[in-house]
C-alpha positions as CSV (number, residue, x, y, z in Angstrom):
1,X,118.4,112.5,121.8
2,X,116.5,114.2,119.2
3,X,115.3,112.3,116.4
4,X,116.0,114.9,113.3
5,X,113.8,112.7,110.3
6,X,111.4,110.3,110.0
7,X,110.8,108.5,106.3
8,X,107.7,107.4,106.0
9,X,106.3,106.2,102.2
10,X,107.2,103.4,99.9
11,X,107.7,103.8,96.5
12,X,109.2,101.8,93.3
13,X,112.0,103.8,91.5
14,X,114.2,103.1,87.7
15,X,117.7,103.0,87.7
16,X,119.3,104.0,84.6
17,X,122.3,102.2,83.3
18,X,124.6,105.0,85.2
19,X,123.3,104.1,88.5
20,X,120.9,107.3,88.5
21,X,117.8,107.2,90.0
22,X,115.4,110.2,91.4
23,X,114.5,109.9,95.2
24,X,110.7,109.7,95.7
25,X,108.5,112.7,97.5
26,X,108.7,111.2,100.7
27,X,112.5,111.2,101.0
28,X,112.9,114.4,99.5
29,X,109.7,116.1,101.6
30,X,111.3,114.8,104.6
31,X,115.1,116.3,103.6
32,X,113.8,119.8,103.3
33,X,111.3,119.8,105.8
34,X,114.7,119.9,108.0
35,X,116.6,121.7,106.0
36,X,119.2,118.6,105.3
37,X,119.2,119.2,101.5
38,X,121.9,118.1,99.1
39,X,123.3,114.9,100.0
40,X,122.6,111.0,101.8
41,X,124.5,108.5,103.1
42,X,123.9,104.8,102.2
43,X,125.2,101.4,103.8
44,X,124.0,98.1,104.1
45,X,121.2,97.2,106.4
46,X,122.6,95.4,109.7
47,X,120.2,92.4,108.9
48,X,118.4,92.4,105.7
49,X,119.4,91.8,102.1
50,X,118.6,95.7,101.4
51,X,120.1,99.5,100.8
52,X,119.6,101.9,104.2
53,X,119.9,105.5,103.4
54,X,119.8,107.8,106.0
55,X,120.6,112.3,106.2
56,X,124.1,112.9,107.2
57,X,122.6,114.6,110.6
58,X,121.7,111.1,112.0
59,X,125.7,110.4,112.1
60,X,126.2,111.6,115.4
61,X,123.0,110.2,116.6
62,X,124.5,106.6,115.3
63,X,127.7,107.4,117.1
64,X,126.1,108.0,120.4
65,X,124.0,104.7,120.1
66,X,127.1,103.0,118.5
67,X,128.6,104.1,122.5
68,X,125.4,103.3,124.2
69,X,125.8,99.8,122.6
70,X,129.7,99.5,123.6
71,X,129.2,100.1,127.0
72,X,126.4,97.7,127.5
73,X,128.4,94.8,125.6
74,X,131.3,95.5,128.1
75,X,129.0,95.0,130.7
76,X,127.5,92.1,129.7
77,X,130.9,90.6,128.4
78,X,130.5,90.6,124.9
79,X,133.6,90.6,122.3
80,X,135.0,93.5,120.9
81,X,134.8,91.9,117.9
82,X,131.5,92.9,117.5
83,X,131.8,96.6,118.4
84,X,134.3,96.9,115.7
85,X,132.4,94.8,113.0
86,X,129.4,97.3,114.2
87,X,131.1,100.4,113.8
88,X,132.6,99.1,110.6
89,X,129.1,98.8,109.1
90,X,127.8,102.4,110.8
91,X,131.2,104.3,109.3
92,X,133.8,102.6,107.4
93,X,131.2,100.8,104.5
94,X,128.8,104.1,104.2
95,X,128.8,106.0,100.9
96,X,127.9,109.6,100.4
97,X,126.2,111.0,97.5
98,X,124.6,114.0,96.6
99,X,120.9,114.7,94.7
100,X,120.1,117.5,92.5
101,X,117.4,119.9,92.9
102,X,115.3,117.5,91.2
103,X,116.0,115.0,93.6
104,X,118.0,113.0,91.3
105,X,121.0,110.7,92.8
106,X,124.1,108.8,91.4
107,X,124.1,105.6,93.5
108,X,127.6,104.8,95.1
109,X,128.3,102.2,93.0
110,X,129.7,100.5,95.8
111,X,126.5,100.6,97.8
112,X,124.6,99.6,94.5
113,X,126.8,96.6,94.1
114,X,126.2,95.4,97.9
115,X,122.8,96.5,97.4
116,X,122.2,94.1,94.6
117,X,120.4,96.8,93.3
118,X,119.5,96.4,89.3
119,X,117.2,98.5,87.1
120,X,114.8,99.1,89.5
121,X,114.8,100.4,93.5
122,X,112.3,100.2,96.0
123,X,112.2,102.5,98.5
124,X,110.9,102.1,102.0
125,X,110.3,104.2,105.0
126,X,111.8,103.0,108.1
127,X,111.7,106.2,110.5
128,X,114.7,106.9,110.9
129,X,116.4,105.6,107.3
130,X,114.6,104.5,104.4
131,X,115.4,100.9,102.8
132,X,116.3,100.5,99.6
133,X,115.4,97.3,97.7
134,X,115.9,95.1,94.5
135,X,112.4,94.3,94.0
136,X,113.2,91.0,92.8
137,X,115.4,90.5,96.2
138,X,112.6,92.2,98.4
139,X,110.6,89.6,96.6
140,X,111.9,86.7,97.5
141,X,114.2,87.7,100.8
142,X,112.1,90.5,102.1
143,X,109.6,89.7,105.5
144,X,106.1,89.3,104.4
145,X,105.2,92.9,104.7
146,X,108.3,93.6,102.7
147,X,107.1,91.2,100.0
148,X,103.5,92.5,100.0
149,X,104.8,96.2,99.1
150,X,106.9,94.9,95.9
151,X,104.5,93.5,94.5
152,X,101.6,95.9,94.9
153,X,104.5,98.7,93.5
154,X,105.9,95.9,90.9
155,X,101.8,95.4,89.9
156,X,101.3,99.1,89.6
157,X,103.7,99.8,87.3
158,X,102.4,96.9,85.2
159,X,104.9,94.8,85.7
160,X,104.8,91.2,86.5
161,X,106.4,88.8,89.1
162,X,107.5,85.6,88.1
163,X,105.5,82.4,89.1
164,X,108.3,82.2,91.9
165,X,108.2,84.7,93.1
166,X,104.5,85.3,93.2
167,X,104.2,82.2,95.2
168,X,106.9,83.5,98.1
């Protein structure tokens, strides 16, 4: 199957008090480079504490992997239970929201609120989707790479992680 983007980049973002943010040049290079302008979808990652965000062409490539992974769990005798919970995830608890010509986007409040997403956002390429972060959760729940890129973004916008979370 074809794979239509691939996010690459990191980069910290502010969230005004209406849930606004813009999208950074990776994520919007990568939109119009295949001509998927106007609008993503966001859900919560399937493991981490974190945002995905994803263009709404890769829906029928998660349906067909959402299959792939049904028929292999009925092989190997795995529940239903966690095909549905799966496709839950995938379908049922994604938002979509368009961006401006700008690249500005309202964030689903929804999706913000399960995001624990604050003032601040950091974005991260992940192929396929791009991650989107609390800094101060990517901090102290992210993997060590995870970690390393918050606090070089946090650092180069001059601001400073607590003692805490320094020492994560």
């Amino acid at each position: 199957m074809e794979v239509t983007h691939l996010f690459s980049g990191n980069a910290l973002g502010a969230v005004d008090g209406g849930g606004r943010v813009r999208l950074p040049p990776f994520i919007l290079n990568e939109m119009a480079r295949h001509g998927d302008r106007g609008r993503l979808l966001f859900g919560v990652h399937s493991s981490d504490p974190c945002l995905t965000g994803y263009g709404a062409s890769l829906k029928s490539r998660l349906y067909a992997e959402l299959e792939r992974r049904r028929l292999r769990d009925e092989e190997t005798g795995i529940a239903a239970n966690d095909h549905h919970a799966r496709a839950r995830r995938l379908f049922g608890l994604v938002e979509e929201a368009p961006y401006d010509e700008a690249g500005r986007i309202l964030l689903p409040p929804l999706a913000r609120r399960r995001g624990g997403i604050g003032e601040a956002i950091l974005f991260i390429g992940a192929g396929t989707h791009f991650e989107l972060w609390d800094p101060a959760t990517a901090l102290g729940e992210g993997s060590p790479e995870v970690r390393e890129v918050a606090r070089y973004r946090l650092e180069a916008e001059g601001i400073q992680a607590s003692e805490e979370e320094k020492g994560r």
